[in-house]
C-alpha positions in Angstrom: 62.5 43.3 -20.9 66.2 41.4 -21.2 65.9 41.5 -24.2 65.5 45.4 -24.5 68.6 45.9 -22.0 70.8 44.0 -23.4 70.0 45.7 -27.4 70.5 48.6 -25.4 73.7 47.6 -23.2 71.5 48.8 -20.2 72.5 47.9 -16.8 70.4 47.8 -13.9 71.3 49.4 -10.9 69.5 48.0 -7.8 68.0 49.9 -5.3 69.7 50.4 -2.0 67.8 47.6 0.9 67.1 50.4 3.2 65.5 48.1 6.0 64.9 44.2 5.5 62.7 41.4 8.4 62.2 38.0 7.7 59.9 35.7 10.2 60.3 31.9 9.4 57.4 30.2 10.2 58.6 26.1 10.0 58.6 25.5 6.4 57.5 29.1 5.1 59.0 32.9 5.4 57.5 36.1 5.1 59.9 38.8 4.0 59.3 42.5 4.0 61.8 45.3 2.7 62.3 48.7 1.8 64.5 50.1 -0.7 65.9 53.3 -1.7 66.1 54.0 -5.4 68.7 56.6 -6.5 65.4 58.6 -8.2 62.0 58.0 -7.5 59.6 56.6 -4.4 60.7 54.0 -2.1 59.5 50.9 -2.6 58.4 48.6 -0.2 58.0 44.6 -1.3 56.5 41.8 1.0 57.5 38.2 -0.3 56.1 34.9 1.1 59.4 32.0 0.6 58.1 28.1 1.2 60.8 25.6 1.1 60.5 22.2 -1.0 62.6 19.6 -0.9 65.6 21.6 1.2 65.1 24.8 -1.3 63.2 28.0 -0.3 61.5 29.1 -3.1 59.4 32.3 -3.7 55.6 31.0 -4.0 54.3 35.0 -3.7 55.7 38.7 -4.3 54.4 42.2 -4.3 56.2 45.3 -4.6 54.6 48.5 -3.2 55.6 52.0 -4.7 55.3 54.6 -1.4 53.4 57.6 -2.1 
C-alpha cells in the first residue's frame, strides 16, 4: 500500500478522533475510538496496548466500519 501512495504522491488524510477512552489495567490498556472521515461511515476501532520492558506496545487492533 506505501508503495502505491508514494508512485502516486498520495497523501493520507486521517480521520478526525471524534471521541477517544483508554482504561489502563496495570501493565495493559484497552483503547476505544471513534473517528470522523471527511466521506464515508464512522469508524469505530478498539485496541488492546501491553507494555514490555517500559514500552506500550499494540499486541491487538480492530477497526469497525458503523453502518
Amino acid at each position: 500500500m506505501i508503495t502505491e501512495l508514494r508512485r502516486t504522491n498520495t497523501t493520507l488524510i486521517p480521520a478526525e478522533v471524534a471521541l477517544m477512552k483508554v482504561w489502563v489495567l496495570g501493565g495493559a490498556a484497552v483503547m476505544r475510538s471513534e473517528h470522523k472521515p471527511l466521506h464515508g461511515k464512522v469508524l469505530h476501532v478498539t485496541r488492546l496496548f501491553e507494555k514490555h520492558n517500559g514500552h506500550w506496545q499494540i499486541a491487538f487492533g480492530q477497526q469497525t466500519w458503523v453502518e
